[in-house]
C-alpha positions in Angstrom: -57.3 -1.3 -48.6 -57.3 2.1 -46.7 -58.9 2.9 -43.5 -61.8 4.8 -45.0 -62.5 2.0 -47.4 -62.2 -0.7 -44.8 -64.7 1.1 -42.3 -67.1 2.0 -46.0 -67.1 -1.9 -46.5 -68.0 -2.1 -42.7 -70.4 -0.2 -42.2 -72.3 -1.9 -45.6 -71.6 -5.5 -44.7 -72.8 -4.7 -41.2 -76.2 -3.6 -42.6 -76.8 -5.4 -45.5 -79.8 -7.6 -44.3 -81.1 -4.5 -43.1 -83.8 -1.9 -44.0 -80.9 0.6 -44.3 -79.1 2.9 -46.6 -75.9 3.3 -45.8 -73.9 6.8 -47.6 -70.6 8.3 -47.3 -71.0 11.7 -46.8 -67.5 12.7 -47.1 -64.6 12.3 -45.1 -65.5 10.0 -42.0 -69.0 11.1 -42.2 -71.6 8.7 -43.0 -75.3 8.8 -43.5 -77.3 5.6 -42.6 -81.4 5.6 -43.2 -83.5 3.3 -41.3 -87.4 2.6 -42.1 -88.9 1.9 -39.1 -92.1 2.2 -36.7 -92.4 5.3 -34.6 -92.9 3.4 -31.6 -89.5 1.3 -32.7 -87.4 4.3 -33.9 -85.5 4.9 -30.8 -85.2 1.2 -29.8 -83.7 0.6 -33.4 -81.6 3.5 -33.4 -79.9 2.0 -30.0 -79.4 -1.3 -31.6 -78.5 -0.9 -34.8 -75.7 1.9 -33.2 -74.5 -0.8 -30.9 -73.7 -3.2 -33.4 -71.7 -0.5 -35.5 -70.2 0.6 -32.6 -69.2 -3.6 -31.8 -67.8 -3.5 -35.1 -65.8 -0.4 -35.7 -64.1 -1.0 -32.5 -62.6 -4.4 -34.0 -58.8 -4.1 -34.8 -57.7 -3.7 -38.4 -55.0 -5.4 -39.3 -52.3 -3.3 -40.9 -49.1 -3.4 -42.9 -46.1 -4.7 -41.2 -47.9 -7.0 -38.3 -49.6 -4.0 -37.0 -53.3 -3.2 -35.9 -55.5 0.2 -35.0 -58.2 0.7 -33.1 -60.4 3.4 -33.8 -64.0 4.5 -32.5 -67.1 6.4 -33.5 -69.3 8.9 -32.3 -73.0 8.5 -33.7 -75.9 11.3 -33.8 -79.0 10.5 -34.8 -82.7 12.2 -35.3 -85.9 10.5 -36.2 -88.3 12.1 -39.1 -90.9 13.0 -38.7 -90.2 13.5 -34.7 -87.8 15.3 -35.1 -88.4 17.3 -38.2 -90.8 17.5 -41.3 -88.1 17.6 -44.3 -84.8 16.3 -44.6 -82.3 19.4 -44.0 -83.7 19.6 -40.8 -83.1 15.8 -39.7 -79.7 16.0 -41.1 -79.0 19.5 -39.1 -80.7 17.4 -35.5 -78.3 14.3 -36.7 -75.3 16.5 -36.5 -76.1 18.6 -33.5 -76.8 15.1 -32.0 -73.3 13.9 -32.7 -70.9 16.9 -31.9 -73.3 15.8 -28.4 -72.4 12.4 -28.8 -68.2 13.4 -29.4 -68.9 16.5 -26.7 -69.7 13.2 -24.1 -66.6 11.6 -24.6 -66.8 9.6 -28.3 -67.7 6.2 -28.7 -71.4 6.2 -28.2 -75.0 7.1 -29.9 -76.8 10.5 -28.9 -80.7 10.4 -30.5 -81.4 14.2 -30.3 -83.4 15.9 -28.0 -84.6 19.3 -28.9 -83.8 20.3 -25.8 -80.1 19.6 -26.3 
């Protein structure tokens, strides 16, 4: 199993008892949908981001009796908060995580229109 599909079954096994949708964008960019309250957004956001960062930073086992560690960086923007229609949650999610990879990797930026 490569990397990418390793981290694809992740991500999915992760979140399967969830109210997600998890998609691969392309590349190592993923798109996860959470349904949620307003008053709950940004308190789900932080948990369900610390769980996939618990998880991604696991070693993988590899060929030859070797293991890799890799991390994440995680943007995220809440609708309809942060925007009415979906191109504009998806441009907030990725500001939000060249933020979140600007602040050293590893961690969940929730944008901030002040950002």
């Amino acid at each position: 199993m490569t990397g990418r599909h390793h981290y694809s079954r992740l991500i999915t096994d992760t979140f399967r008892n969830d109210l997600a949708v998890v998609a691969r964008l392309g590349g190592d960019e993923f798109l996860m949908v959470i349904k949620s309250t307003p008053e709950n957004s940004h308190s789900l956001a932080e948990e369900v981001s610390q769980r996939l960062l618990t998880q991604i930073a696991l070693p993988i086992e590899l060929p030859g009796n070797m293991t890799a560690q890799v991390g994440c960086s995680l943007g995220a923007a809440v609708w309809p908060e942060h925007g009415m229609d979906m191109q504009q949650i998806l441009r907030h999610a990725d500001s939000a995580l060249y933020q979140a990879k600007h602040q050293g990797k590893h961690r969940l930026v929730i944008y901030r229109p002040d950002q």
